[in-house]
C-alpha positions as CSV (number, residue, x, y, z in Angstrom):
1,X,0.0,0.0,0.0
2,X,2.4,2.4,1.0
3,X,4.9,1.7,-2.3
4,X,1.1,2.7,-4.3
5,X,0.8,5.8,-2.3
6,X,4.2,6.5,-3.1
7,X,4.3,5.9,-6.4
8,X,1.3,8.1,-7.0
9,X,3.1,10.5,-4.9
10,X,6.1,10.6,-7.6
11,X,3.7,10.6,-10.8
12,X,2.7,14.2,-9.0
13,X,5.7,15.2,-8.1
14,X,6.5,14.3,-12.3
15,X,3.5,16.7,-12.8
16,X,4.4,19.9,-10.9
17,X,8.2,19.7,-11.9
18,X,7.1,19.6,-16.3
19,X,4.4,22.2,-15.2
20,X,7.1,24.2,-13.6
21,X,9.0,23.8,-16.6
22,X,6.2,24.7,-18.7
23,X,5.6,28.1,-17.3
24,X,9.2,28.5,-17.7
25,X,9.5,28.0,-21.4
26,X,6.2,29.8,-21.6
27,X,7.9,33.3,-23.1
28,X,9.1,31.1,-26.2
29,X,5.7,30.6,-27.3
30,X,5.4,34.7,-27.9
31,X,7.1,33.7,-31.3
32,X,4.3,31.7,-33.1
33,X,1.7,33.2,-34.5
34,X,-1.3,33.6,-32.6
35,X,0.7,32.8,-29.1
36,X,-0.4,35.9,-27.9
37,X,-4.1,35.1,-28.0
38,X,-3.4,31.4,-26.5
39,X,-1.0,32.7,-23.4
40,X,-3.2,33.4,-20.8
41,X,-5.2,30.2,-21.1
42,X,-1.6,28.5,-21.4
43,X,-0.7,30.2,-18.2
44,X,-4.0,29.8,-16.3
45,X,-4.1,25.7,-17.2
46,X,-0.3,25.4,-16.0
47,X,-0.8,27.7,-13.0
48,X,-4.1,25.7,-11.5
49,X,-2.7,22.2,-12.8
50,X,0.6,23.2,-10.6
51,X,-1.5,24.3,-7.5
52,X,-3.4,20.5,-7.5
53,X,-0.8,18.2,-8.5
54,X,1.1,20.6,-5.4
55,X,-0.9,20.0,-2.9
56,X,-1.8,16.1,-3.5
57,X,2.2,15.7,-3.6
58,X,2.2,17.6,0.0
59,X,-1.0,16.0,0.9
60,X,0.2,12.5,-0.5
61,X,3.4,12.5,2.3
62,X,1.1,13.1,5.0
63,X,-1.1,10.4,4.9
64,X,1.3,7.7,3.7
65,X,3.5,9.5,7.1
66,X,0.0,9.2,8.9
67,X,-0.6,5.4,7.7
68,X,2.6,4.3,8.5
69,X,2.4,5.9,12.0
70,X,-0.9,4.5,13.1
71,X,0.8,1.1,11.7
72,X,4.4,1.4,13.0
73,X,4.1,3.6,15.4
74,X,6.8,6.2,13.8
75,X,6.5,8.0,10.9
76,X,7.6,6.6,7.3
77,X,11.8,6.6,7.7
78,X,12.3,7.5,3.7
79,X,10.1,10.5,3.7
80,X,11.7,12.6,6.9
81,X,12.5,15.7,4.4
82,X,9.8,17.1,2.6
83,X,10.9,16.5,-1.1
84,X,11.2,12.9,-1.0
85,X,9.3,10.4,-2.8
């Protein structure tokens, strides 16, 4: 259960860091024609995909921190810093 949770937790993680990217290549698109006109949708998609992938990746190493307390007793020994899958 807890290598699920924590592979679902890394597919998210996948998904914020090529949104993060994304935004950041974002400019380059000013070059095509009609990237103007499709920028701000670009940027609002990226921006609210990059808020909920966020917060299940945060949310994600809670409960699988949670589980394995109520289970173990101590939380999950591979996820003591925050970034790690």
């Amino acid at each position: 259960m807890f290598g699920l949770l924590r592979l679902v937790r890394g597919f998210c993680g996948l998904i914020v860091g090529m949104n993060i990217l994304g935004l950041l290549l974002l400019p380059s698109r000013l070059q095509l024609p009609g990237g103007v006109t499709e920028l701000p949708a670009l940027v609002f998609g990226k921006t609210i995909a990059l808020i909920v992938f966020g917060a299940l990746f945060f949310a994600l190493r809670n409960l699988i921190n949670w589980m394995h307390a109520k289970k173990h007793g101590t939380p999950h020994p591979a996820l003591v810093k925050k970034w790690a899958l």
